[in-house]
C-alpha positions as CSV (number, residue, x, y, z in Angstrom):
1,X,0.0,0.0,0.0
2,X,1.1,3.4,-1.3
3,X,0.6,5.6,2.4
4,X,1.0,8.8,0.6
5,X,-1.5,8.0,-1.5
6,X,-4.4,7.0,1.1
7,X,-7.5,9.4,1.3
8,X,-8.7,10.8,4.5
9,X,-10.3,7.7,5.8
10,X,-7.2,5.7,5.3
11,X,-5.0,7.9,6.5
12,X,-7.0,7.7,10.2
13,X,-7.0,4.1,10.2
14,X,-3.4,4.1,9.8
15,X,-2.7,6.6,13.0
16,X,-5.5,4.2,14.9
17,X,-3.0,1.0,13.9
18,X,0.1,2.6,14.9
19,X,-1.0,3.6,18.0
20,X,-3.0,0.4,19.3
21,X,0.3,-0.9,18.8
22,X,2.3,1.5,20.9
23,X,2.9,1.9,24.2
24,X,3.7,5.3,24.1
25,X,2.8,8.2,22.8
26,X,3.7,8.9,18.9
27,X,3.8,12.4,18.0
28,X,2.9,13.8,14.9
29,X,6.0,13.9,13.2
30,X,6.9,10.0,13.4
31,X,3.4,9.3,12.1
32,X,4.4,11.3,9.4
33,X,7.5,10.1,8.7
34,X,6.0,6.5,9.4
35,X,3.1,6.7,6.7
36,X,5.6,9.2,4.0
37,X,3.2,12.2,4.3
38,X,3.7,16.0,5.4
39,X,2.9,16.7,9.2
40,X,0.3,19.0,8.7
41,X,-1.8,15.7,6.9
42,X,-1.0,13.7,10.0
43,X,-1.9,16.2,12.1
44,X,-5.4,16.5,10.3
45,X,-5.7,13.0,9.9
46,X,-5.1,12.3,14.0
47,X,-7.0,15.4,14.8
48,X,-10.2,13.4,12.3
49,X,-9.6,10.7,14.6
50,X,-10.1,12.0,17.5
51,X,-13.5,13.8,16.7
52,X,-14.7,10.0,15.3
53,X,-14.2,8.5,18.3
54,X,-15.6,11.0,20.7
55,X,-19.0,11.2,18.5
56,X,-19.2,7.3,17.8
57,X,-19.5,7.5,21.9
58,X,-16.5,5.2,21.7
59,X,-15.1,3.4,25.1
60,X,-12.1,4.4,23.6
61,X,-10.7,8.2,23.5
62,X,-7.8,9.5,21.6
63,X,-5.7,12.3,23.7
64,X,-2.5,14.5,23.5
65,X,-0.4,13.8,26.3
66,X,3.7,14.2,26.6
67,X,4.2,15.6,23.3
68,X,2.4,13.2,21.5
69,X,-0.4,11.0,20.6
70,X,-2.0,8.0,22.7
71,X,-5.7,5.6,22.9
72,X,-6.9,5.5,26.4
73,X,-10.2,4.2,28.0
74,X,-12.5,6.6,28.0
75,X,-13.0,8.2,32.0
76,X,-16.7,6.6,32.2
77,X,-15.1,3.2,32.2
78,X,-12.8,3.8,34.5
79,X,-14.3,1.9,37.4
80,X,-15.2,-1.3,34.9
81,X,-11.9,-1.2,33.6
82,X,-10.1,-0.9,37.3
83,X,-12.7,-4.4,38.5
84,X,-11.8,-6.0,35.2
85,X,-7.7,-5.2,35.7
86,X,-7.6,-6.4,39.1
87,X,-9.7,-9.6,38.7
88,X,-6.5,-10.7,36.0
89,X,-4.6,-10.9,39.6
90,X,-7.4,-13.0,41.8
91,X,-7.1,-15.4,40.3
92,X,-6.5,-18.6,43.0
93,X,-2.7,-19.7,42.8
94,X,-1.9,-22.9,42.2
95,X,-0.4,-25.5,44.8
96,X,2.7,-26.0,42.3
97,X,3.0,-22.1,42.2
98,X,2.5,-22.4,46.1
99,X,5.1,-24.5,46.6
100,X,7.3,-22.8,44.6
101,X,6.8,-19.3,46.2
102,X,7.6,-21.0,49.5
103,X,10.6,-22.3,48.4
104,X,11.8,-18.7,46.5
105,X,11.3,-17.0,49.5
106,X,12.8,-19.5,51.9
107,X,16.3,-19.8,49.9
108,X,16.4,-17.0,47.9
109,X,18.4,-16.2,46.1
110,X,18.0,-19.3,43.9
111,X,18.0,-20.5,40.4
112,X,15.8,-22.6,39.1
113,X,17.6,-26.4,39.1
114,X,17.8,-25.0,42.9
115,X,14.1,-24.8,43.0
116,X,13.9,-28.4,40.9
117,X,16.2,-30.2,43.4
118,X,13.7,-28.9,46.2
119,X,10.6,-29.8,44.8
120,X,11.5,-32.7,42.5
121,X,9.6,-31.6,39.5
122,X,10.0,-28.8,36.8
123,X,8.8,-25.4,38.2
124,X,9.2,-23.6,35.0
125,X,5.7,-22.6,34.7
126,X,5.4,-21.9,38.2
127,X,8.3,-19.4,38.5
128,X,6.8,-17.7,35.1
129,X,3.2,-17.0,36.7
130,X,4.7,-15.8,40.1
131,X,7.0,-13.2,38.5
132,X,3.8,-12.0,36.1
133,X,2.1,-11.4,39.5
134,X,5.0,-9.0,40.7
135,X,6.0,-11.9,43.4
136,X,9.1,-13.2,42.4
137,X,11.7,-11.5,40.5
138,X,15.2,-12.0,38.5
139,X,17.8,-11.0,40.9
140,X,20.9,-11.3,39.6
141,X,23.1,-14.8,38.4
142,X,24.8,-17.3,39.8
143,X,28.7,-17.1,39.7
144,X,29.1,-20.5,38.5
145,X,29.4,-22.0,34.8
146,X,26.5,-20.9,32.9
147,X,25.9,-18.2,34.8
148,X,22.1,-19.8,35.8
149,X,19.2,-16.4,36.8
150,X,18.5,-16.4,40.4
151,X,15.3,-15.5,41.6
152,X,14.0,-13.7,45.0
153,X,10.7,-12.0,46.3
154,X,9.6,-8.9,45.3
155,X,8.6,-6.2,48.0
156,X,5.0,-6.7,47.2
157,X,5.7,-10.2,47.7
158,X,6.2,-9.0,52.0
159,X,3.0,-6.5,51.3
160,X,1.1,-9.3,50.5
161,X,1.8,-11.2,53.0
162,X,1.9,-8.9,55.2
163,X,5.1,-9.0,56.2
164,X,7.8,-6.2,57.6
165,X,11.3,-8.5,56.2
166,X,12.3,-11.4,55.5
167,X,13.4,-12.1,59.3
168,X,9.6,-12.1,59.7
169,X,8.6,-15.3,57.8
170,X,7.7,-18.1,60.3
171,X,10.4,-20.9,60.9
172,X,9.4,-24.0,59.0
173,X,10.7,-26.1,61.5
174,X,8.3,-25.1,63.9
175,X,5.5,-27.3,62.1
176,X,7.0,-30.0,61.7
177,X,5.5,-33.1,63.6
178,X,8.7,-34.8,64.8
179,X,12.2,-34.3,65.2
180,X,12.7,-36.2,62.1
181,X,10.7,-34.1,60.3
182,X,12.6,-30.7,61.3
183,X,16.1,-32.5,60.7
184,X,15.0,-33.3,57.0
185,X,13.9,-29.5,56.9
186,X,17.2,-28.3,58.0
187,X,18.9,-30.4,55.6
188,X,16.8,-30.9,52.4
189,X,15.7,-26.7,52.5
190,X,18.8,-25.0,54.2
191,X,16.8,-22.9,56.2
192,X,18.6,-20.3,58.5
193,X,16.8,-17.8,60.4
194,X,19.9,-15.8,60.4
195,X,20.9,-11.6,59.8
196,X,21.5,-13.1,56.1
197,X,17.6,-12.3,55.8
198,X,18.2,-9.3,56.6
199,X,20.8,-8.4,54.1
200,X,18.8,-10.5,51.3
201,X,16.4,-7.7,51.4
202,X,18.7,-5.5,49.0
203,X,17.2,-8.2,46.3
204,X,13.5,-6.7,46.8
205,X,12.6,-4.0,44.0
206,X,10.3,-1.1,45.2
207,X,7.8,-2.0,42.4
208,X,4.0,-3.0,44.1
209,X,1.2,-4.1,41.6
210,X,-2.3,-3.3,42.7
211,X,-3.4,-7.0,43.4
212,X,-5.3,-9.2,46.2
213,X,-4.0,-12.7,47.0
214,X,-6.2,-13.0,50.0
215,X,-8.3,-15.8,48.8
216,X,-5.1,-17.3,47.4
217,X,-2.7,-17.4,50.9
218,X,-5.4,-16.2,53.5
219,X,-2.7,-17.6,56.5
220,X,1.0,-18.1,55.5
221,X,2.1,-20.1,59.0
222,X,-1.1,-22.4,58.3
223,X,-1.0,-22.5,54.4
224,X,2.1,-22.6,52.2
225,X,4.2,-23.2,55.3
226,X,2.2,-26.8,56.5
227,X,2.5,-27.9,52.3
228,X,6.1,-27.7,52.7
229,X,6.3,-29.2,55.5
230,X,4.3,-32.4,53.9
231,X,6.5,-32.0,50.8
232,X,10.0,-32.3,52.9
233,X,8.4,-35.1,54.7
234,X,7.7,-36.7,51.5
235,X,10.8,-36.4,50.5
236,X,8.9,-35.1,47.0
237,X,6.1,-34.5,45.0
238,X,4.6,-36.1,41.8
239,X,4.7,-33.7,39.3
240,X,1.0,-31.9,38.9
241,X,-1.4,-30.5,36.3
242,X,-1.9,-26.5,36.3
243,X,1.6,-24.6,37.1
C-alpha cells in the first residue's frame, strides 16, 4: 500500500494501527515520517480521529499527552476497567506455584535447578506466573558455569503477606510433627533464620502491583508453610497439572 497516497479515511486508520500498537505516545512527526506524508496531513488526519471517536460514543478516546499521541479508556469506564484489571490478579494460585513461592522466598536467592532439586519436578511454569504477578523476581546470576538467573521475592511479595522483612517469615521447622521431620527441613531446605535475611532484602525492588492474594494465601504459617512441611516429609512431589 502506497501511504502517501491514502485518502482521509485511510490515513485515520493508519494513525489508529500505529497507536494500538504502541505503548507510548507517537507524536505527529513520526506518524508522518511513518506513513511518507507531510505533518500537517497527519496532524489533520489524527486530529479526524479524535472527533470520530468522541461522536461514535466510543469506550475508547484518543488524547494528546507528553508531546504526543496516545488511545486510552474513556473516563466513564474507568471503574469497569479498574474491577476487570484487578480480577486478571485473583485469580486462585496454584499448589505448584505455592510451593514454589515457598521455596523462593525461603532460599532465595535461587535458580531454578535449585528450586527443581527442592521440589522434585519442573517449576518452570510456576516461576513464570509468580513473576507476572510481581512476586518473584530475576535477581541477579549465579557465579558459576552458565551463569544460571536467580530469583527472589519482590517487595509486594512482604505487602502481600503482610510482612515487615524477611526475618519475619515463620520458621518452617516449627510445624513439623517430629524431630525427624525438622532434621529433614534443615537439611533438604537449608533454612537459616539468620541476619543473612536481613541483608537478602537489597534483592526486593520497590515495584508493588495493585493485586489481592487473599483468597489465594489467606494464612502463610497455616497454608504454604504446612504444604512444605508435607513436601519435605515426602521427600517429594509427583509432578501436577496447572503450574
Amino acid at each position: 500500500m502506497e501511504f502517501a497516497e491514502m485518502n482521509p479515511e485511510e490515513l485515520m486508520g493508519a494513525c489508529e494501527a500505529m497507536l494500538f500498537v504502541s505503548a507510548e505516545p507517537v507524536n505527529a512527526i513520526t506518524m508522518a515520517d511513518m506513513m511518507g506524508v507531510d505533518v500537517e496531513a497527519a496532524e489533520t488526519a489524527l486530529n479526524g480521529l479524535r472527533d470520530r471517536l468522541a461522536h461514535s460514543d466510543s469506550g475508547i478516546q484518543l488524547r494528546q499527552v507528553a508531546g504526543g499521541w496516545q488511545l486510552a479508556t474513556h473516563p466513564r469506564y474507568h471503574e469497569l476497567i479498574e474491577k476487570y484489571v484487578i480480577s486478571w490478579d485473583t485469580r486462585r494460585l496454584s499448589q505448584a506455584a505455592l510451593e514454589t513461592l515457598s521455596i523462593v522466598a525461603y532460599n532465595q536467592p535461587i535458580t531454578r535447578n535449585g528450586i527443581l532439586a527442592i521440589r522434585g519436578v519442573n517449576s518452570d511454569s510456576s516461576i513464570s506466573s509468580l513473576i507476572e504477578k510481581g512476586l518473584v523476581r530475576e535477581a541477579g546470576r549465579e557465579q558459576s558455569p552458565g551463569q544460571p538467573i536467580l530469583y527472589a521475592t519482590t517487595r509486594s511479595f512482604l505487602e502481600r503477606f503482610g510482612l515487615t522483612s524477611l526475618a519475619d517469615l515463620p520458621d518452617l521447622e516449627s510445624f513439623a510433627p517430629d524431630e525427624e521431620s525438622r532434621e529433614l527441613i534443615r537439611e533438604r531446605l537449608g533454612i537459616t533464620r539468620s541476619d543473612d535475611l536481613e541483608a537478602n532484602e537489597a534483592l526486593f525492588d520497590d515495584s508493588a502491583l495493585d493485586i489481592d492474594l487473599a483468597d489465594d494465601i489467606v494464612d502463610l504459617r497455616a497454608e504454604v508453610q504446612l504444604d512444605l512441611v508435607s513436601f519435605a516429609a515426602e521427600q517429594g512431589l509427583e509432578d501436577e497439572d496447572g503450574e
